[in-house]
C-alpha positions in Angstrom: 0.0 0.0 0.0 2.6 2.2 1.0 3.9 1.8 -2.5 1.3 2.4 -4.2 1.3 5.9 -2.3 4.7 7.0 -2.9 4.4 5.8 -7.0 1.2 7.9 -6.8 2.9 11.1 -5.1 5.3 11.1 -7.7 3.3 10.6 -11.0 0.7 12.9 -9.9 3.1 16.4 -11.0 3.8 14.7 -14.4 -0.1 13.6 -14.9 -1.2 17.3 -13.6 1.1 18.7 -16.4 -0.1 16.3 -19.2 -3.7 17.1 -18.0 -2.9 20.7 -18.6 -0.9 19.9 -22.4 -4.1 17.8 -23.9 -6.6 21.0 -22.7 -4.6 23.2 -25.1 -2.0 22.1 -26.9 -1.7 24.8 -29.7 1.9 25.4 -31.1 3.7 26.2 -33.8 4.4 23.7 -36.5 6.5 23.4 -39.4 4.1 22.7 -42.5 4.9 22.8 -46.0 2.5 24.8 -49.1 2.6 23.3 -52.7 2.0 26.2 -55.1 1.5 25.8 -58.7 0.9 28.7 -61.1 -0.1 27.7 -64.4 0.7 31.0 -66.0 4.4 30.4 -65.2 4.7 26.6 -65.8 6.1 26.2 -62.4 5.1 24.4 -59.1 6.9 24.8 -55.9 6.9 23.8 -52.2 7.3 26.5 -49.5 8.0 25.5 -46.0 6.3 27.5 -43.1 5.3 27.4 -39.9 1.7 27.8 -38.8 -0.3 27.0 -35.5 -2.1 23.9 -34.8 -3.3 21.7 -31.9 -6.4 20.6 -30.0 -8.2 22.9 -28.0 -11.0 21.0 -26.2 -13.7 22.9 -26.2 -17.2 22.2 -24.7 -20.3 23.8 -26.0 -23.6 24.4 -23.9 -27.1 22.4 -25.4 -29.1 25.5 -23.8 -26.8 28.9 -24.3 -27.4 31.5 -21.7 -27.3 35.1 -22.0 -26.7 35.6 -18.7 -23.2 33.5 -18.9 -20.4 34.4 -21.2 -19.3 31.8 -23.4 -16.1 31.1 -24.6 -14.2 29.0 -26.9 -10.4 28.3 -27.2 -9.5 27.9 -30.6 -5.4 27.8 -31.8 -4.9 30.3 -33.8 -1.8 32.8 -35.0 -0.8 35.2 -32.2 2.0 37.3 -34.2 2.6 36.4 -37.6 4.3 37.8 -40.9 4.2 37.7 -44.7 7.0 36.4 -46.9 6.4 36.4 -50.6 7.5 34.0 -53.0 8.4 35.2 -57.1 7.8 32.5 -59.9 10.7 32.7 -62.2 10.3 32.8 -66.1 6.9 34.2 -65.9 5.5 35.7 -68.9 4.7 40.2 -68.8 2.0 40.9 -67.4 1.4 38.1 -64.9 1.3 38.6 -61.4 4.2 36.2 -60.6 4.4 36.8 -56.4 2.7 34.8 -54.6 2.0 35.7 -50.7 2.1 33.2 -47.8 1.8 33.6 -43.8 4.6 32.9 -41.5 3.3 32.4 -38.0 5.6 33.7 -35.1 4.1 32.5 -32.5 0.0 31.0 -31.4 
């Protein structure tokens, strides 16, 4: 029994902080963007980051007025755009092509 205690007392700070991880676990991640342009003849593949995860959420069957209701969702905190220019484009066509870079969620 006493055992059972001690292994108990010593998970419990690593379970707490998974617990707290699975509620929200939105970070950024390195994803990559295929982008063809058919005016150019070209198709590339842009690596960026962006913000994913779960966010458990848990939505009322009766909505109140009288309590606020929120909802975590991950989404981009700061973020910047980078642009990318197709090479060999023909004139006249629009040959940059704009992408978000997420700094942080």
């Amino acid at each position: 029994m006493r055992m059972r205690v001690l292994v108990l007392a010593l998970l419990l700070p690593v379970l707490m902080s998974a617990e707290s991880e699975c509620r929200c676990s939105c970070r950024l991640t390195n994803i990559s963007i295929t982008v063809e342009s058919e005016e150019c003849g070209s198709c590339v593949t842009i690596d960026t980051t962006a913000c994913a995860g779960l966010c458990w959420t848990m939505d009322r069957v009766y909505p109140s007025s009288m309590a606020q209701h929120t909802q975590k969702v991950c989404n981009f905190k700061n973020l910047m755009y980078k642009s990318y220019e197709f090479k060999g484009c023909p004139a006249g066509v629009d040959s940059v092509f704009v992408y978000p870079v997420a700094l942080s969620c």
